[in-house]
C-alpha positions, 0 to 999 in steps of 0.5 A: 588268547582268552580262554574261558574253558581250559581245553587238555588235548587236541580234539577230535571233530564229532561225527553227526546226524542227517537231517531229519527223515533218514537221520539215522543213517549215520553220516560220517561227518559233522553237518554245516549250518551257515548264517551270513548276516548281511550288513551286521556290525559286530559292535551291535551284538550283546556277545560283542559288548554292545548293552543294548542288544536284543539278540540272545540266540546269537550271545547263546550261540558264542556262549558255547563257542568261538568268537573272534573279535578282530574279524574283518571282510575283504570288501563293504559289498554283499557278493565279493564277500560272499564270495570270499566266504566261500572260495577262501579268495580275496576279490582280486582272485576270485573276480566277482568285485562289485554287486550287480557288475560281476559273477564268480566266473565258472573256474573259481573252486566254491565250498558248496561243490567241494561239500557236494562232492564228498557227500554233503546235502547241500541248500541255499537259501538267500534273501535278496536280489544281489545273490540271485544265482546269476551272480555265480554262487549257486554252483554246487547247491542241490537246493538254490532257493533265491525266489522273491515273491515274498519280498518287501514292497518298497516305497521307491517303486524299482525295488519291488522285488529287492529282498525277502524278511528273514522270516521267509527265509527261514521258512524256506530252509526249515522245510528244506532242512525237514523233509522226509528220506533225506540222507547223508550230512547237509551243508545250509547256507541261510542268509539274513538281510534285515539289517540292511536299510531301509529298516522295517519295523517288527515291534518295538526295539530294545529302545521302544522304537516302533517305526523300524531300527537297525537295532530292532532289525538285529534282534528280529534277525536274531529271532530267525538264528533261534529257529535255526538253532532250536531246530537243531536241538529239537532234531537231536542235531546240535550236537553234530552240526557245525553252525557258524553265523558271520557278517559280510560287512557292516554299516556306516551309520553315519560314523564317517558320513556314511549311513550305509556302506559299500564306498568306504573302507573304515572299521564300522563296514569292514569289522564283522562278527564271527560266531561258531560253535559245534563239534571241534570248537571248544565252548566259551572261547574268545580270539583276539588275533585279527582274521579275515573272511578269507580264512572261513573255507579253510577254517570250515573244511578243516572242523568238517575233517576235510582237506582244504583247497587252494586258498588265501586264507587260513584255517582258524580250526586250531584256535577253535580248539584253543591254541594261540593264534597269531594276528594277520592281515587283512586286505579289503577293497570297493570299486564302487566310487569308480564304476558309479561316479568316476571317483578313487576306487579304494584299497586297505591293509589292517594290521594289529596295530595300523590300518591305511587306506590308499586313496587319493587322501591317503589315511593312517589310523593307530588301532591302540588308540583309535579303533573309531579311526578319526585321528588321520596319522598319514602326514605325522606318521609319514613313515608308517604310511610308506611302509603300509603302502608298500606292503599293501602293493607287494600283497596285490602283486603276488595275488593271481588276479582273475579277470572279472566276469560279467554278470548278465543283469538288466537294466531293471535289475540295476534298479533293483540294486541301487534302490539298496544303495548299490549303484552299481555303474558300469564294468569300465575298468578301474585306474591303476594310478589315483593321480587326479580322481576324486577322494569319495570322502570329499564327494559325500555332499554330491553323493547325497544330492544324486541320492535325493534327486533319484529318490525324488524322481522316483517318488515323484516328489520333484518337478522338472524344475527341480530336477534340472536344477539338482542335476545341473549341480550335479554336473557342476560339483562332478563333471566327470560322472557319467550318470550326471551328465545323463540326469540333466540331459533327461531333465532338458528332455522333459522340459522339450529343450533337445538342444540342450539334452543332446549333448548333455547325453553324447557326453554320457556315451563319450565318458562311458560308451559301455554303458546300455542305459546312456546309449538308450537314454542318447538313442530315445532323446533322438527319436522324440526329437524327430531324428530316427537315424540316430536314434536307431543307432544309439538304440541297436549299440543298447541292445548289443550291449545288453540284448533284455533292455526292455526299454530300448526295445521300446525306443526301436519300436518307437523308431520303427512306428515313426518309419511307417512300419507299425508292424515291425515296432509291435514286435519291439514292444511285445519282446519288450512286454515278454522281458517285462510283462509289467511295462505299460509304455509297451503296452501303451505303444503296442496299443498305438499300433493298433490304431495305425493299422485301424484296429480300434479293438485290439487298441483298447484292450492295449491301453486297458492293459497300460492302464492296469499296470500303471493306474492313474497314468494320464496319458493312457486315460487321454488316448482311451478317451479320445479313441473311444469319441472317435467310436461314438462312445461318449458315455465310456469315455467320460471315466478316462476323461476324469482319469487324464483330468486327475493328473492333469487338471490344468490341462485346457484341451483335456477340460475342452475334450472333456465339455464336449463328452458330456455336450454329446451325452447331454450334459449341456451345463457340465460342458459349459462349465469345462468349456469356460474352465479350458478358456480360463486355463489358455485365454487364446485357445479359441476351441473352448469358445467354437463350443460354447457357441455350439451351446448357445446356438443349442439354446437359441441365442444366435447373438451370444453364438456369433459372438464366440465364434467371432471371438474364435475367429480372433484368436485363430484367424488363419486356422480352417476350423473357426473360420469353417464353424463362423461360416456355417453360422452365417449361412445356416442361421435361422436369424436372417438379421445375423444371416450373411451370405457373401462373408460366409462364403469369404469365410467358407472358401478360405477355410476349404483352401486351408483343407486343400479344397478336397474335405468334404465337411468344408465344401459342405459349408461352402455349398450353404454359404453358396446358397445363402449368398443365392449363388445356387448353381455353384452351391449344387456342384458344390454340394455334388462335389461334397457328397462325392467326396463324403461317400469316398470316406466312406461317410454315407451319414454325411453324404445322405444329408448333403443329398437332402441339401443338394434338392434344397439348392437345386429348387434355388431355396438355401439351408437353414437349420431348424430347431 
């Protein structure tokens, strides 16, 4: 061992104040400040060598402490090795194997309960979304502050609320750290995440950078450890408090593909730094010996003077004061490959001299010669690998393993954690024997084409083209992931194809029927595709699996408004908006059930509401536009006419329905120019050209009005509405050259037929096409049948002018419109 200070006898632990307030109290043990700096690679300190650092606070730090060199964690992952820390058991042990899957089951022994029970004030103050306290980690903290209210807005929308800047979570500790009557030592655990991507910028980094660096995120994570500090020596503390700052992986930055981490086991994700200093530690000191993460409880209790607890790891207290330290071993593990894509999970042993790692591809790298480790020695060193193999399984198998607890995480929570990297997948338990799975370093090209077409969806910035093209390759490159196979049955849903989706998405269920997200996605592909039964089905086992799915409580809404019962998917859609007060398809849908039940009102404010939560969604804006026509409310809906129309500009029923808001407010040339707009985008849709004739009539080019409604005949020969319109024309006009009873009656028969012969606007037309033809007696009972039938809708506007024609007919004269 390297010692940069002799130390002469074993030390006594110093005695330490409180906190701040009651400080004086006199606490009979030292204080605990523990900084875990998430993602932090120990080759990117200054204490460790790297010259280009930016972290002062932190080389102080070791300046007057400990460092070890050879620290490692047992997992690439935020929760197990935090749970590591602090229970001094290895993921096996402990259980919580995998951010977002598992929690630290309730019988797991943790330093915060110990600390409490001896006396200890004790705080937590975390920064991102995968330590919420649902994970396990806040049993014996007085204090578990995990709010993320402050946290970065993301540019990939899930991740609104992944992670707060360290500043914050600074602030919070301080004032935790500060208050006034506090008594007895404390125990703060302050976790820092800046240096996990994505990377935000704080000015320039040591390089000049400004655009946001992993390097300038140390550096400002460095900042927030000197406020920790330089409140403790302004406090009179840092003389009697422990401080600790230690990483719980690292990160790849590529240097085996691998920009981020969690799905391998090389050096740059598992070697972290390990900084203490305080009462019991001898200043300047440097330990070479390789440790684990496992040894920090043991290591803690001990400087803290306390007895240590049922533990893997060992105390490092002795090295602390100076003694020689004999190397260990360190084990490490990630799941991840298997639960997110169904490929090896991964398993590692670290001597001083060797690492291996046991993966279908199995490695061996010489730690004298290749501590970069990229000189795979398995084949040439065959002998070594078996014995490092064998070594490994012997240590797995006198570990007591604890069942893994599930954590009750929601979809949108999911979300969350894989817009950090994390895809967390589902608890389908990992495969003892590798035989046959995929090795993860042979599946970073499909990692990264999932990566691109999950950002780009979420950007927006992929079409649905596009997306079936990615997702079918996909598929094609790793058949037997899950999530794939859901990705292009999602794609052929857009794209209408549920022939194709259908057993795309059965596929998911059947390679993951744990899965809530792949019975959801089988549950509403069935629903649009008119099958509800199935749909049900799919949709309960989602909510079995996971009761808060916000989105499957939409798709059983979905199923239930499709059944005739509006009443019963409004409660579906309001517990849907009471998991996620934000979800505008639920306030979208709530809204159409309003409508079902002929309450216009209460519908409105619905869409409104969807519309405040997701601005621009076209959909919305089209619905609120249509409903406010049907109310007679032209002038309102010509904003949400223009809202649907920015998304969707080609679209030629939006620019039709558009024309005829601004034809009933008076904006004759605007309609014109929507109406012609809407018959250029679909040359057969005969409605634009039904309108333009209303426009022509209007003016009083009777010519130019017959010669679009017989070209909206044309396109739509056996549809009611054209041949209704051209026969109302033909009766009515005041151009007796252009007036032709007999064919309008042709024209207005078959288009009553196509109503059922019970619309009361299509018997009207054929009472005047009666009357045109001079065929009086039926156009008067038809006229009565008419009105009878307007007055039954309750269309009393419509019934009073059919009255005024029945007396036309009846003194035998047609109608004829007047302008």
């Amino acid at each position: 061992m390297e010692r940069h200070l002799c130390l002469g006898s074993s030390a006594l632990l110093l005695f330490g104040l409180a906190a701040c307030g009651d400080a004086g109290s006199g606490s009979s043990r030292p204080n605990l400040l523990l900084v875990t700096l998430d993602t932090t690679r120990a080759d990117r300190l200054g204490c460790y060598g790297y010259q280009a650092a930016d972290t002062p606070a932190l080389d102080a730090l070791a300046a007057r402490g400990v460092v070890f060199d050879d620290a490692h964690t047992p997992a690439p992952m935020t929760l197990p090795a935090h749970s590591t820390l602090m229970t001094g058991l290895l993921p096996p042990e402990h259980g919580a194997r995998i951010n977002g899957v598992h929690r630290l089951a309730e019988g797991v022994p943790t330093l915060a309960e110990r600390l409490r029970a001896e006396g200890y004030r004790t705080g937590a103050f975390v920064a991102a979304f995968v330590l919420d306290e649902k994970f396990g980690l806040a049993r014996g903290f007085d204090r578990y502050d995990d709010d993320l209210s402050g946290a970065y807005e993301q540019e990939v929308a899930e991740a609104l609320s992944s992670y707060r800047p360290g500043n914050l979570v600074v602030d919070s500790a301080l004032a935790w750290l500060g208050e006034e009557g506090a008594s007895g030592p404390f125990f703060a655990w302050v976790h820092l995440y800046d240096a996990h991507f994505p990377w935000h910028p704080h000015g320039p980094d040591a390089s000049g950078d400004e655009s946001g660096t992993y390097d300038g995120e140390l550096a400002f994570v460095d900042r927030q450890v000197g406020r920790l500090v330089e409140f403790l020596r302004a406090h009179g503390l840092d003389e009697d408090t422990l401080v600790i700052a230690v990483a719980d992986h690292g990160e790849g930055l590529g240097d085996h593909h691998e920009i981020e981490h969690a799905y391998l086991l090389n050096e740059e994700v598992l070697r972290v730094p390990w900084i203490m200093a305080g009462p019991g530690i001898e200043p300047g000191l440097r330990v070479p010996a390789l440790v684990t993460l496992a040894d920090f409880q043991p290591t803690a209790l001990e400087l803290l003077g306390l007895e240590g607890t049922v533990a893997t790891g060992r105390s490092l207290a002795s090295a602390a004061r100076g003694e020689e330290l004999s190397p260990g071993v360190s084990y490490a593990e990630t799941d991840l490959p298997w639960s997110a894509f169904r490929w090896a999970p991964q398993r590692s042993l670290t001597t001083e001299r060797w690492k291996y790692i046991q993966t279908p591809q199995a490695e061996l790298y010489d730690r004298a010669t290749d501590r970069g480790e990229h000189a795979n020695l398995a084949e040439v060193r065959a002998d070594v690998r078996e014995t490092l193999d064998a070594r490994l399984r012997t240590l797995e198998a006198s570990l007591t393993v604890r069942e893994s607890a599930l954590a009750a995480v929601t979809s949108d929570e999911l979300d969350h954690l894989a817009a950090l990297g994390y895809s967390a997948g589902s608890a389908t338990e990992v495969p003892e024997e590798l035989a046959g799975l995929a090795d993860m370093k042979q599946r970073f090209a499909v990692k990264d084409l999932a990566t691109e077409l999950r950002r780009g969806l979420a950007l927006e910035t992929i079409g649905p083209a596009q997306h079936l093209e990615l997702a079918r390759r996909l598929v094609r490159e790793s058949p037997e992931t899950p999530a794939f196979h859901s990705q292009l049955g999602q794609a052929f849903v857009k794209l209408g194809d549920y022939e194709r989706a259908l057993p795309e998405l059965l596929i998911a269920v059947e390679l993951d029927p744990t899965s809530a997200g792949a019975h959801y996605d089988l549950g509403d592909a069935y629903q649009q595709s008119g099958e509800q039964a199935k749909a049900r089905r799919h949709l309960e086992l989602a909510l079995e699996l996971e009761p808060e799915l916000a989105a499957a409580h939409v798709g059983m809404g979905n199923v239930l408004r499709a059944e005739g019962k509006p009443d019963l998917a409004a409660g579906e859609y309001t517990e849907a908006l009471r998991l996620r007060p934000e979800y505008a398809e639920a306030c979208f849908n709530l809204g159409l059930t309003f409508l079902d039940r002929n309450m216009p009102g209460r519908a409105i404010e619905n869409l409104e509401l969807a519309l405040e939560h997701k601005p621009g969604w076209g959909i919305a804006h089209a619905s609120l536009a249509n409903l406010l026509m049907s109310l007679g409310r032209p002038e309102a809906a010509i904003e949400h006419f223009e809202g649907a129309l920015a998304e969707s500009p080609d679209d030629p029923d939006l620019r039709n329905d558009y024309g005829v808001a601004l034809y009933q407010i008076g904006r004759n040339e605007d309609a014109r120019e929507q109406y012609t707009e809407a018959s250029g985008l679909q040359p057969q849709f005969f409605r634009p050209h039904i309108n333009l004739g209303n426009l022509e009539f209007d003016g009083g080019d009777d010519a130019a009005a017959l010669e679009h409604y017989e070209k909206a005949l044309r396109l739509a020969p056996g549809l009611a509405e054209p041949a209704a319109r051209l026969a109302r024309f033909l009766a009515t006009t005041p151009d007796e050259d252009l007036r032709d009873g007999p064919r309008a009656v042709e024209l207005a028969k078959s288009a009553s037929d196509i109503f059922g012969g019970e619309n009361p606007r299509a018997l009207d037309t054929l009472a005047a096409a009666y009357a045109a033809a001079g065929l009086f007696p039926m156009a008067v009972s038809t006229a009565y049948k008419a009105r009878d039938r307007a007055r039954i809708a309750g269309d009393d506007a419509l019934a009073g002018a059919i009255e005024e024609r029945i007396a036309l007919y009846e003194l035998e004269e047609p109608f004829v419109v007047t302008r």
